[in-house]
mmCIF file of the N, C-alpha and C atoms, coordinates in Angstrom:
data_MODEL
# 
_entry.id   MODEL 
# 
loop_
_atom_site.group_PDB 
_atom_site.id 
_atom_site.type_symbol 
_atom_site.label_atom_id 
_atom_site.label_alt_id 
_atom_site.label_comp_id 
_atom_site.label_asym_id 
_atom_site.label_entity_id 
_atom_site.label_seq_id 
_atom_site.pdbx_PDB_ins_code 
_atom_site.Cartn_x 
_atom_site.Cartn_y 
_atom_site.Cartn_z 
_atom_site.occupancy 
_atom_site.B_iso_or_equiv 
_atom_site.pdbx_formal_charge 
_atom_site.auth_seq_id 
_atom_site.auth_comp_id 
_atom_site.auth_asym_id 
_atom_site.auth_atom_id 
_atom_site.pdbx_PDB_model_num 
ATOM 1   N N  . UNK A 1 1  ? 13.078 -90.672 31.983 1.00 0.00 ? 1  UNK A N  1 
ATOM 2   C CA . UNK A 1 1  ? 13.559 -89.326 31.784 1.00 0.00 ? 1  UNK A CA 1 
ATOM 3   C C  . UNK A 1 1  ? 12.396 -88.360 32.010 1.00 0.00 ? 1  UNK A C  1 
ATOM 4   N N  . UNK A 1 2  ? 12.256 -87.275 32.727 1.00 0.00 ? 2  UNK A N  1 
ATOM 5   C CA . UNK A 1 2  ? 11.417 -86.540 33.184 1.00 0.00 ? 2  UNK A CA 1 
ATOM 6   C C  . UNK A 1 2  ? 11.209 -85.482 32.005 1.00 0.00 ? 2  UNK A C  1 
ATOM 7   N N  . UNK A 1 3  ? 10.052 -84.596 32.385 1.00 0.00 ? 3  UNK A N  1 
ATOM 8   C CA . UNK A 1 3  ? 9.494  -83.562 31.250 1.00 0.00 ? 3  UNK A CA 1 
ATOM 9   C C  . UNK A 1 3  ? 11.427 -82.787 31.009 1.00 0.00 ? 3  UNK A C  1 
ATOM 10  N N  . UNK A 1 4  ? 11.404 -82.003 32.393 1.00 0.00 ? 4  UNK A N  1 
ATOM 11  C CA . UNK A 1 4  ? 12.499 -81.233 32.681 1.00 0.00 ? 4  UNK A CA 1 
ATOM 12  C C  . UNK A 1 4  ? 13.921 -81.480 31.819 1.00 0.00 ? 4  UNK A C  1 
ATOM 13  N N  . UNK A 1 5  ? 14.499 -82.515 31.583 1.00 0.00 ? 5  UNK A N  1 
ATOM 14  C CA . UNK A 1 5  ? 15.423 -83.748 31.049 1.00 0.00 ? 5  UNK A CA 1 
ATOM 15  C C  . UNK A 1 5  ? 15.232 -83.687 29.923 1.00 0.00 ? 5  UNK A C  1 
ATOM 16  N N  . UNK A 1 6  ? 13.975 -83.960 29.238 1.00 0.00 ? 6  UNK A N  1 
ATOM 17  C CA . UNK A 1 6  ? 13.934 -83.588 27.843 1.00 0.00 ? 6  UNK A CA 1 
ATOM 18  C C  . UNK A 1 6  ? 13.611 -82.490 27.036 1.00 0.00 ? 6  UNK A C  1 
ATOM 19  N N  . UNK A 1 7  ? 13.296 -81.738 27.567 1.00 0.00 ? 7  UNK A N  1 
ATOM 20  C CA . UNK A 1 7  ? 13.355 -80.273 27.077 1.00 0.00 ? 7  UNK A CA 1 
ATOM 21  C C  . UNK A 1 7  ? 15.174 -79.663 27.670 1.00 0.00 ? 7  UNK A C  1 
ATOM 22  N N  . UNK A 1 8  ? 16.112 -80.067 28.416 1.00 0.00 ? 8  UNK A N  1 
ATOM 23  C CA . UNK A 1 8  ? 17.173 -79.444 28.384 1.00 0.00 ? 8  UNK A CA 1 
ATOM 24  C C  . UNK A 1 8  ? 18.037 -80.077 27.020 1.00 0.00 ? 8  UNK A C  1 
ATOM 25  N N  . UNK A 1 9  ? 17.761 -81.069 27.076 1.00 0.00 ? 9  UNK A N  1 
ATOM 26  C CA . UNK A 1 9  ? 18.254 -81.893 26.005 1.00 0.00 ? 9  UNK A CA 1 
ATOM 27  C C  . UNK A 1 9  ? 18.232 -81.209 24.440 1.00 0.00 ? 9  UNK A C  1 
ATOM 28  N N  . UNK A 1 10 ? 16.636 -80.832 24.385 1.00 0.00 ? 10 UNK A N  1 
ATOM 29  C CA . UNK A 1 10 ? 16.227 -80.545 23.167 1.00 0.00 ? 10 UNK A CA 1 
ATOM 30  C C  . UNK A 1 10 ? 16.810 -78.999 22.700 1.00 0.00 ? 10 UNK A C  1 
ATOM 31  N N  . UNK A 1 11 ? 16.800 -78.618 24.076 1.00 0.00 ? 11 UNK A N  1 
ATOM 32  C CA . UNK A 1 11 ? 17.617 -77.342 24.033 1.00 0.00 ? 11 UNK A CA 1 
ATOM 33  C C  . UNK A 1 11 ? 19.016 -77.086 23.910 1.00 0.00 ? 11 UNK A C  1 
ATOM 34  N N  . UNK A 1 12 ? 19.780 -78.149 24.177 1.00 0.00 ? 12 UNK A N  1 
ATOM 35  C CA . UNK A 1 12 ? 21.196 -78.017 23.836 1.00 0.00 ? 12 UNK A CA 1 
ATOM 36  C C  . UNK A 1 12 ? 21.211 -78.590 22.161 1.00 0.00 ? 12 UNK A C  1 
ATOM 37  N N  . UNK A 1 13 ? 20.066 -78.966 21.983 1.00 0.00 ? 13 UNK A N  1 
ATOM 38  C CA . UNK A 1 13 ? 20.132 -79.694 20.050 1.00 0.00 ? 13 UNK A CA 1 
ATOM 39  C C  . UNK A 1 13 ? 19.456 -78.084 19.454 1.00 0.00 ? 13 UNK A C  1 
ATOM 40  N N  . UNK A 1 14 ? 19.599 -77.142 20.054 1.00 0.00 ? 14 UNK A N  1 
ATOM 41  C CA . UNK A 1 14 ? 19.137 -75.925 19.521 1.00 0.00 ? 14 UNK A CA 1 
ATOM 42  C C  . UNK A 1 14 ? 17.751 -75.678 19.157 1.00 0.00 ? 14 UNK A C  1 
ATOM 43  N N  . UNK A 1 15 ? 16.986 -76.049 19.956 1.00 0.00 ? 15 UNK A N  1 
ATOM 44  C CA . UNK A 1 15 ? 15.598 -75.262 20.609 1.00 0.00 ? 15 UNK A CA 1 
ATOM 45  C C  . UNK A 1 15 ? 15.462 -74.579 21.348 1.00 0.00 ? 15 UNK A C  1 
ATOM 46  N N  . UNK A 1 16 ? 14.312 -73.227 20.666 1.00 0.00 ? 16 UNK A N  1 
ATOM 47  C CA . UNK A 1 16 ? 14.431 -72.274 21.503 1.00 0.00 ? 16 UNK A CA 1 
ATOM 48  C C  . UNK A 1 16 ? 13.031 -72.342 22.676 1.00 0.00 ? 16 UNK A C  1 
ATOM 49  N N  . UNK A 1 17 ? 13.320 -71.982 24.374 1.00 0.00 ? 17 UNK A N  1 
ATOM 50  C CA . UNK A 1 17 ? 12.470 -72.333 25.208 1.00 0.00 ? 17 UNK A CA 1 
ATOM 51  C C  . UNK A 1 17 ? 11.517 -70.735 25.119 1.00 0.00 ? 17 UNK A C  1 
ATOM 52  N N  . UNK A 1 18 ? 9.806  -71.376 25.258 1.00 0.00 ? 18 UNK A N  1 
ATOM 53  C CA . UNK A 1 18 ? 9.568  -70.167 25.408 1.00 0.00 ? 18 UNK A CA 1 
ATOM 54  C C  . UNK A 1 18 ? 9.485  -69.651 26.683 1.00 0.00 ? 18 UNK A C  1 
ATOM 55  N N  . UNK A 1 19 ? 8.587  -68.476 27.101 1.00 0.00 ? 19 UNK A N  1 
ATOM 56  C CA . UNK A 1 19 ? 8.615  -67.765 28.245 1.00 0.00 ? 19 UNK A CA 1 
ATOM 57  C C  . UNK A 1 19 ? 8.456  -68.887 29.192 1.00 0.00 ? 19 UNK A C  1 
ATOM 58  N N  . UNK A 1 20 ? 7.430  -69.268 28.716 1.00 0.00 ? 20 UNK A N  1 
ATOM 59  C CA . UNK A 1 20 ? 6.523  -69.814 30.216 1.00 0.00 ? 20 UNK A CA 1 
ATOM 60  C C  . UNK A 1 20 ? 7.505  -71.279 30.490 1.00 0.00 ? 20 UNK A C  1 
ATOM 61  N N  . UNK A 1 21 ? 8.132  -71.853 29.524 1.00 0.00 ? 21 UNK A N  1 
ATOM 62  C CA . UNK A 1 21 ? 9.033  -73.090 29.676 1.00 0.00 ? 21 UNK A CA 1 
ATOM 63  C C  . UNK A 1 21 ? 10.150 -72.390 30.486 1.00 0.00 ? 21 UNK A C  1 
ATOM 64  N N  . UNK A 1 22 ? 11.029 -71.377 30.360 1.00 0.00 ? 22 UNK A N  1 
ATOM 65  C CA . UNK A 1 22 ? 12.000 -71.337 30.868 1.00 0.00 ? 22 UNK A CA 1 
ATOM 66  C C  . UNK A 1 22 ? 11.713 -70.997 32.791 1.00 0.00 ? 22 UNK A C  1 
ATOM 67  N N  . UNK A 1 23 ? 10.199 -70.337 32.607 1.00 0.00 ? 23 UNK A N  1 
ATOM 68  C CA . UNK A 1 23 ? 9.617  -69.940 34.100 1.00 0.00 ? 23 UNK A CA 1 
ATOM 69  C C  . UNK A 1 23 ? 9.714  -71.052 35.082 1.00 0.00 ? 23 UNK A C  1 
ATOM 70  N N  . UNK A 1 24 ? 9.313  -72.655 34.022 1.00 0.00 ? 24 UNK A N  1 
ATOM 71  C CA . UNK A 1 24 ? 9.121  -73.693 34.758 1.00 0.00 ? 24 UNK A CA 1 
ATOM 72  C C  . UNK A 1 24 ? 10.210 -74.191 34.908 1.00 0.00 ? 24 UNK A C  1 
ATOM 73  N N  . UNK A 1 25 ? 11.373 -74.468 33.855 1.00 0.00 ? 25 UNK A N  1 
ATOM 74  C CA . UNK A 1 25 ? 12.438 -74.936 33.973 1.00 0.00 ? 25 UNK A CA 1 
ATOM 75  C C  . UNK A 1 25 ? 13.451 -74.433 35.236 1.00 0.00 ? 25 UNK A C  1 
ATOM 76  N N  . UNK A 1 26 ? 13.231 -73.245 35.373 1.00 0.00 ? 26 UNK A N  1 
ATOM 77  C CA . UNK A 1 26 ? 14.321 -72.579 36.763 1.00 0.00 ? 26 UNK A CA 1 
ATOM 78  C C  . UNK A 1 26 ? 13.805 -72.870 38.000 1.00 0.00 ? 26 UNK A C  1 
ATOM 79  N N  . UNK A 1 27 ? 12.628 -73.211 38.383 1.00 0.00 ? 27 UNK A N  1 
ATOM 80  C CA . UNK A 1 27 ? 11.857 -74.198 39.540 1.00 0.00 ? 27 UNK A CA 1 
ATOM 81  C C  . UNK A 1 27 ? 12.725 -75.782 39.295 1.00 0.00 ? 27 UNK A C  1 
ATOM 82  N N  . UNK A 1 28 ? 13.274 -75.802 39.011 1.00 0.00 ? 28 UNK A N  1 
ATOM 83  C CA . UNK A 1 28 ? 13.463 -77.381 38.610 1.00 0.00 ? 28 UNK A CA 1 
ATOM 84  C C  . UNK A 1 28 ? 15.409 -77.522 39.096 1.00 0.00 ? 28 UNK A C  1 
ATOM 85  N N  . UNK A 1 29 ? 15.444 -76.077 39.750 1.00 0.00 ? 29 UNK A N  1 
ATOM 86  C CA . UNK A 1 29 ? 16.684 -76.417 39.695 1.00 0.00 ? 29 UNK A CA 1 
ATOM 87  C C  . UNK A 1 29 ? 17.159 -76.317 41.508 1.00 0.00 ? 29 UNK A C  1 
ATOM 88  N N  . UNK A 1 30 ? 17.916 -76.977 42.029 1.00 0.00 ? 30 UNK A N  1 
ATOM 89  C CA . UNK A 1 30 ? 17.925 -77.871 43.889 1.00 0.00 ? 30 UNK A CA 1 
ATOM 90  C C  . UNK A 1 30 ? 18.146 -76.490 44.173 1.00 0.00 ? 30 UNK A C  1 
ATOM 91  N N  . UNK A 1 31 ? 19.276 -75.533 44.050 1.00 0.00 ? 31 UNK A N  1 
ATOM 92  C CA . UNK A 1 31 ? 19.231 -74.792 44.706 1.00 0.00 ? 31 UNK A CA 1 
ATOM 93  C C  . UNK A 1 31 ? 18.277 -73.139 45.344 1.00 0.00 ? 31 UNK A C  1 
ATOM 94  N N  . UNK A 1 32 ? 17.701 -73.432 44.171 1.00 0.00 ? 32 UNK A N  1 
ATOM 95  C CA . UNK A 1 32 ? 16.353 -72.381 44.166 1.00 0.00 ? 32 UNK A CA 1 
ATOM 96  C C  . UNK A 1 32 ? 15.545 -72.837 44.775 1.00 0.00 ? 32 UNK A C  1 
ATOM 97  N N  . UNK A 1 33 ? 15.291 -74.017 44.912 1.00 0.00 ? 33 UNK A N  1 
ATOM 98  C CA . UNK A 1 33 ? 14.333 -75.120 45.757 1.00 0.00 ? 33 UNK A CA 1 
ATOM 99  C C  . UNK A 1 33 ? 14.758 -74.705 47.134 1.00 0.00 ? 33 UNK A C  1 
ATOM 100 N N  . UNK A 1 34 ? 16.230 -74.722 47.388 1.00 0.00 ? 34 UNK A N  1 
ATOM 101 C CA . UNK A 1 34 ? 16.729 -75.006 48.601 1.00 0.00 ? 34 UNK A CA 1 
ATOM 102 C C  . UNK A 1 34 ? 16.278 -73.465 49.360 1.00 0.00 ? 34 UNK A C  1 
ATOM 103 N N  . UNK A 1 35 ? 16.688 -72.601 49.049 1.00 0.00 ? 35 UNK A N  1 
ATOM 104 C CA . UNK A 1 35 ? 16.735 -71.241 48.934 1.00 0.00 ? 35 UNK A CA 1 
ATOM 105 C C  . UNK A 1 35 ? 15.226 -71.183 49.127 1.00 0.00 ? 35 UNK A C  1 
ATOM 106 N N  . UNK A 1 36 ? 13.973 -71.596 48.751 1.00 0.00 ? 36 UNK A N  1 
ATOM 107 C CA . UNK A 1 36 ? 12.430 -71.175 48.214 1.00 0.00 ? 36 UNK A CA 1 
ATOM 108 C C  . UNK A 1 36 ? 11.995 -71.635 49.705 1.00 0.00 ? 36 UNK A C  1 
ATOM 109 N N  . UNK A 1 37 ? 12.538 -72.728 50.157 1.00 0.00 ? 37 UNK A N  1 
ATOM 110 C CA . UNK A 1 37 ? 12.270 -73.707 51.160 1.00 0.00 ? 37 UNK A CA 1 
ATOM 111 C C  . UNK A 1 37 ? 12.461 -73.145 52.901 1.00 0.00 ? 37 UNK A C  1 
ATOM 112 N N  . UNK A 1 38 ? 13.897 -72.144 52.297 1.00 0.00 ? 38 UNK A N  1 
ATOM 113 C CA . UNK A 1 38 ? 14.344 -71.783 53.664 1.00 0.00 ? 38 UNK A CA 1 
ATOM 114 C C  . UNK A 1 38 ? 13.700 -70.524 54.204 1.00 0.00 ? 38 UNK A C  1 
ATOM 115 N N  . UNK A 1 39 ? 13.626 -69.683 52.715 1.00 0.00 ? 39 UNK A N  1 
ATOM 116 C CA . UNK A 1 39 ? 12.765 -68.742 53.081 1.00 0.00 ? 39 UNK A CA 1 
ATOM 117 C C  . UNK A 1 39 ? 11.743 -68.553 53.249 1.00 0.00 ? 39 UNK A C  1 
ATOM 118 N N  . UNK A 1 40 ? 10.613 -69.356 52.880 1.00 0.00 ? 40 UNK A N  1 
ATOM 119 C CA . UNK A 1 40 ? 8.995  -70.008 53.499 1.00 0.00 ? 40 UNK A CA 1 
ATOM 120 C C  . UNK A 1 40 ? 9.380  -69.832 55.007 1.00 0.00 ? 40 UNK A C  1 
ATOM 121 N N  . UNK A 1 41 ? 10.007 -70.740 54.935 1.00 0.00 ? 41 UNK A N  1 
ATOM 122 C CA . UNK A 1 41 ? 10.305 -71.131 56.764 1.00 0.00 ? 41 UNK A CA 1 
ATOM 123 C C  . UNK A 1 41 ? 10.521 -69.940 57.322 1.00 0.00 ? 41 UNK A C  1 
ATOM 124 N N  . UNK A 1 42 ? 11.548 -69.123 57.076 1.00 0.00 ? 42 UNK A N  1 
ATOM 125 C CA . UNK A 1 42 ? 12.150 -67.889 57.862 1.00 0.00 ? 42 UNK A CA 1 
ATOM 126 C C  . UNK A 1 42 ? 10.889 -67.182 57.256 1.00 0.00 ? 42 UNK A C  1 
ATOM 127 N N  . UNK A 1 43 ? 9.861  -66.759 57.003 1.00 0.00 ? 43 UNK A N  1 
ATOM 128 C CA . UNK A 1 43 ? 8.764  -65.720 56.336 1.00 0.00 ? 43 UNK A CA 1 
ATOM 129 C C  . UNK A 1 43 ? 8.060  -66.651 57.774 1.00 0.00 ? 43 UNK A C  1 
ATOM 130 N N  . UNK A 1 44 ? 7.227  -67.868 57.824 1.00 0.00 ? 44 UNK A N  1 
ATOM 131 C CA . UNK A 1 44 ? 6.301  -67.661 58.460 1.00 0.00 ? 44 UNK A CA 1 
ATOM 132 C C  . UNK A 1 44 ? 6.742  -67.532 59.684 1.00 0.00 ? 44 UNK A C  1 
ATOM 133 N N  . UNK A 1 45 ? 8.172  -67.777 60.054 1.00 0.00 ? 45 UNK A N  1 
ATOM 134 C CA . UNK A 1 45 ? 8.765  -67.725 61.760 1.00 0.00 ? 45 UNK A CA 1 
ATOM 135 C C  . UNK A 1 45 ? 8.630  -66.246 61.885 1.00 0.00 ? 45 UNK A C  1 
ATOM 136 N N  . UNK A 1 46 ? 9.262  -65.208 60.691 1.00 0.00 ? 46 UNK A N  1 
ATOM 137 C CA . UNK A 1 46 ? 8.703  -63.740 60.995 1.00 0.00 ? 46 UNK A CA 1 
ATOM 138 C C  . UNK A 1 46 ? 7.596  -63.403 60.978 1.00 0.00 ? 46 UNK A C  1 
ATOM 139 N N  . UNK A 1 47 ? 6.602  -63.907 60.566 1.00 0.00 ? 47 UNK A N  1 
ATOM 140 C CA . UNK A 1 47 ? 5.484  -63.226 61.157 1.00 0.00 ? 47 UNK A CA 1 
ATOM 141 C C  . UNK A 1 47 ? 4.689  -63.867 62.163 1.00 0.00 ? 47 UNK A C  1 
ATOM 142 N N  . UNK A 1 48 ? 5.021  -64.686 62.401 1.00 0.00 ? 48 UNK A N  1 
ATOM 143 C CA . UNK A 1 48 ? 4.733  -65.473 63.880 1.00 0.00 ? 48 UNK A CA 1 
ATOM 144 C C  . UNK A 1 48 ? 5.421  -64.463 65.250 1.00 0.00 ? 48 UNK A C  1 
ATOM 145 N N  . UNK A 1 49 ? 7.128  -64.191 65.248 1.00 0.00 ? 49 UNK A N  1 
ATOM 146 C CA . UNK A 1 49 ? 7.352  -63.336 66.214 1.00 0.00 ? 49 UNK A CA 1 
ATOM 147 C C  . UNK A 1 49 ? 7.150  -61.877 65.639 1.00 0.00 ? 49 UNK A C  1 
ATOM 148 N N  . UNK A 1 50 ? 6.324  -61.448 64.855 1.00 0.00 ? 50 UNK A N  1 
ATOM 149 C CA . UNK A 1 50 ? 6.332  -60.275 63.840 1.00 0.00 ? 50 UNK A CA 1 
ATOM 150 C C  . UNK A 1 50 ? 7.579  -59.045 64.188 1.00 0.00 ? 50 UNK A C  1 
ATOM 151 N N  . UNK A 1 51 ? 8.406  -59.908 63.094 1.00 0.00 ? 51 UNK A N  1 
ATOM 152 C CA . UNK A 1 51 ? 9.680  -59.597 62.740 1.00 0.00 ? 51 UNK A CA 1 
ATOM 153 C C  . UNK A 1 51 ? 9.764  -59.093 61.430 1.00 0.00 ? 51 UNK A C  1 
ATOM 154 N N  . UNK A 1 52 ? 10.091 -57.772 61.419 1.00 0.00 ? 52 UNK A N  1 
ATOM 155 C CA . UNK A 1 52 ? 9.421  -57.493 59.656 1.00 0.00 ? 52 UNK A CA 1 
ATOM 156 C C  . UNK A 1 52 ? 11.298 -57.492 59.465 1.00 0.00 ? 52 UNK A C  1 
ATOM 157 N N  . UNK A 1 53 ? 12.005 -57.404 59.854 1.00 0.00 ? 53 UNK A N  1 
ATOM 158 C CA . UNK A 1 53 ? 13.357 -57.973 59.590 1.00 0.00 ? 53 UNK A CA 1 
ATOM 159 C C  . UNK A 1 53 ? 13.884 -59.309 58.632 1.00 0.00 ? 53 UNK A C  1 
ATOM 160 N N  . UNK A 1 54 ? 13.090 -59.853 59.378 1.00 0.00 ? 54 UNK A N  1 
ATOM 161 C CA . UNK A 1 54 ? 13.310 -61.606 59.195 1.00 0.00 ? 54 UNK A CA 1 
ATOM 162 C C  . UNK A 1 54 ? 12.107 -62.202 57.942 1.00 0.00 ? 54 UNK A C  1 
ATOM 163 N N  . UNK A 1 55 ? 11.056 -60.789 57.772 1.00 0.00 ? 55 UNK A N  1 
ATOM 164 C CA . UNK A 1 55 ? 10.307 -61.037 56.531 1.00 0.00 ? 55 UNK A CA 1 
ATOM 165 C C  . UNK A 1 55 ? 10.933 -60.388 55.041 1.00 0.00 ? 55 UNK A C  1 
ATOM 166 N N  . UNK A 1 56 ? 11.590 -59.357 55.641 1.00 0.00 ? 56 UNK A N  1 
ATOM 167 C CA . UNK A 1 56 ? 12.185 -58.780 54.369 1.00 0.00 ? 56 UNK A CA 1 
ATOM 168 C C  . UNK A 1 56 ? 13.448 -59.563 53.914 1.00 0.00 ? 56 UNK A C  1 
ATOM 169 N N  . UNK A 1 57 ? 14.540 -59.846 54.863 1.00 0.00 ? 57 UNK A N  1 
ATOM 170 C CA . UNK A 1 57 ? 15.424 -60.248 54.822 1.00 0.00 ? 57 UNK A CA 1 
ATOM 171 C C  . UNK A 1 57 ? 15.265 -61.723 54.048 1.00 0.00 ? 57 UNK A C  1 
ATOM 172 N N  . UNK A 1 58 ? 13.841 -62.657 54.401 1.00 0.00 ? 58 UNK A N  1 
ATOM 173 C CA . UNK A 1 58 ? 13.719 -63.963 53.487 1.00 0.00 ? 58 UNK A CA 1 
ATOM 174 C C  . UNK A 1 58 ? 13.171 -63.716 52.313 1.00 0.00 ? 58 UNK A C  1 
ATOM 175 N N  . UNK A 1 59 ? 12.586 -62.971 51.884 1.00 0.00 ? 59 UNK A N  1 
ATOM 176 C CA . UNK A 1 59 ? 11.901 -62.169 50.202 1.00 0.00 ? 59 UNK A CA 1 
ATOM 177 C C  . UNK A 1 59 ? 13.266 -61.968 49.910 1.00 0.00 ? 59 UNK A C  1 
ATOM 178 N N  . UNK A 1 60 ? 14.551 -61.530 50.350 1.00 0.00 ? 60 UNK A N  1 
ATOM 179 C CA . UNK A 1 60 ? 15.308 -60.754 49.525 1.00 0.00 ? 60 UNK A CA 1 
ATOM 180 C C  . UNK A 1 60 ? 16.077 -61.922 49.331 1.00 0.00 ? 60 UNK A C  1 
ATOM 181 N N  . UNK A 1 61 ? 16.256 -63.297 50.127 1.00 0.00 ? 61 UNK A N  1 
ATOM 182 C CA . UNK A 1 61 ? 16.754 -64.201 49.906 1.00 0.00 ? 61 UNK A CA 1 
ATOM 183 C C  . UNK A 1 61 ? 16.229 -65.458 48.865 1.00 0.00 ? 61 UNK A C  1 
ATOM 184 N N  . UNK A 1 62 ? 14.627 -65.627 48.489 1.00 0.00 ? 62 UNK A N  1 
ATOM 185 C CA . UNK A 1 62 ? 14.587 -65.886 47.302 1.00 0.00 ? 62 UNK A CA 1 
ATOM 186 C C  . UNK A 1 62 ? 14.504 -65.206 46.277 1.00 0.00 ? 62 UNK A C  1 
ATOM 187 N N  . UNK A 1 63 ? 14.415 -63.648 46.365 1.00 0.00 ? 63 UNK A N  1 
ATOM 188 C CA . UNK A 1 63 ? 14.808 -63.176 45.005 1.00 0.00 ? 63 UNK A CA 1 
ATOM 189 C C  . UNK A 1 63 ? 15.954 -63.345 44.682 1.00 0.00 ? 63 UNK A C  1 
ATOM 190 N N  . UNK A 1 64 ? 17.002 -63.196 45.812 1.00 0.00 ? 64 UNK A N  1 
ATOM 191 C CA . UNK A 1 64 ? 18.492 -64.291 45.323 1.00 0.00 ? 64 UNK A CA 1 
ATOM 192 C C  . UNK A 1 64 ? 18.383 -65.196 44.548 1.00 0.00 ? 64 UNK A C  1 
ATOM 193 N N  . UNK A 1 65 ? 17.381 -65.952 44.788 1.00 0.00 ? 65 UNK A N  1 
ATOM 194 C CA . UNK A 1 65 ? 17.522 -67.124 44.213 1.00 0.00 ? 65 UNK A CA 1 
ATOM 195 C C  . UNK A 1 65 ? 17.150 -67.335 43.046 1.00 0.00 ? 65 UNK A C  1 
ATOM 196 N N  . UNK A 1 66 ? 15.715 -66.499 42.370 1.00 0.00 ? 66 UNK A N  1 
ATOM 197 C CA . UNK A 1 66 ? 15.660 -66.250 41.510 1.00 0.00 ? 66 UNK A CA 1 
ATOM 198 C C  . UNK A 1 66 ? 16.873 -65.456 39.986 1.00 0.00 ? 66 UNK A C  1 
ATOM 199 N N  . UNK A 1 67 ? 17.324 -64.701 40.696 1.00 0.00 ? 67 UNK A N  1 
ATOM 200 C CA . UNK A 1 67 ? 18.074 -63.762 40.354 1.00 0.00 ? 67 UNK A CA 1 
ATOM 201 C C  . UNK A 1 67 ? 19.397 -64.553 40.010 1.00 0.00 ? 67 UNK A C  1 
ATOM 202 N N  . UNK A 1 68 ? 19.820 -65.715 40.645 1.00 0.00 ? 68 UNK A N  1 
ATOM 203 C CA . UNK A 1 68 ? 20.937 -66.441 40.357 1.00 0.00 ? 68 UNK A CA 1 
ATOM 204 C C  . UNK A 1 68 ? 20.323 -67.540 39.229 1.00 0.00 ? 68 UNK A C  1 
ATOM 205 N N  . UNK A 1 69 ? 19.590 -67.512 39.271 1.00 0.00 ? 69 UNK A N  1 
ATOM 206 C CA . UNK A 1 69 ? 18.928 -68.706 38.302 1.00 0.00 ? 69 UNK A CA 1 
ATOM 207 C C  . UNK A 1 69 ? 19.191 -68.050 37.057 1.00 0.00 ? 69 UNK A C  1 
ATOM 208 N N  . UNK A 1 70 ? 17.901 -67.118 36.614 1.00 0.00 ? 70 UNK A N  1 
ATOM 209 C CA . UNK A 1 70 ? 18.333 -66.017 35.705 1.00 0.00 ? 70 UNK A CA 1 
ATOM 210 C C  . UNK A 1 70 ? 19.247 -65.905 35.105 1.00 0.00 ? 70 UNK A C  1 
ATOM 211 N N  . UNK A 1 71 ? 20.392 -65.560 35.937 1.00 0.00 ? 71 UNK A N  1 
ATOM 212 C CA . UNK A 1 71 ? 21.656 -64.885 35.507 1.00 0.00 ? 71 UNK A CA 1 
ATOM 213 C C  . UNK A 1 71 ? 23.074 -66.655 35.011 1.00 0.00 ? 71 UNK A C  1 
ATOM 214 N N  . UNK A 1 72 ? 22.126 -67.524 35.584 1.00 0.00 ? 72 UNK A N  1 
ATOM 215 C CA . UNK A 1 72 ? 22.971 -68.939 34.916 1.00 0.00 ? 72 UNK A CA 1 
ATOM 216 C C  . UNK A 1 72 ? 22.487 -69.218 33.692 1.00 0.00 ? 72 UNK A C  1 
ATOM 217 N N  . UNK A 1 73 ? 23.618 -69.712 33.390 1.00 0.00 ? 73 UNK A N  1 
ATOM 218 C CA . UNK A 1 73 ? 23.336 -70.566 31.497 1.00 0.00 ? 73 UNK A CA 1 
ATOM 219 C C  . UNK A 1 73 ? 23.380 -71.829 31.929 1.00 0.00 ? 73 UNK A C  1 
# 
């Protein structure tokens, strides 16, 4: 069972996570990964054809991702 696994655990037995746990815990979740992953990629392809389109447009797509994390229980 991983760090991640037992701190959700401990948290559904009613522990409260602090800041910096919940910072790490929302990294831990596939689709923010997935999302973190695509937009790396699309960031350095824009500034390779320096596309400030395709740089803003992937920042605004992991703050999506952030932002959906956040906003899940």
């Amino acid at each position: 069972m991983s760090w991640a696994d037992k701190k959700i655990m401990a948290y559904k037995n009613g522990t409260v996570a602090t800041f910096l746990e919940k910072r790490n815990l929302e990294h831990a979740n596939p689709l923010l990964f997935t999302l973190l992953v695509i937009g790396i990629i699309i960031i350095i392809w824009g500034l390779w054809v320096h596309s400030w389109t395709a740089i803003i447009s992937a920042a605004v797509l992991t703050f999506l991702g952030h932002i959906f994390v956040w906003t899940r229980k």
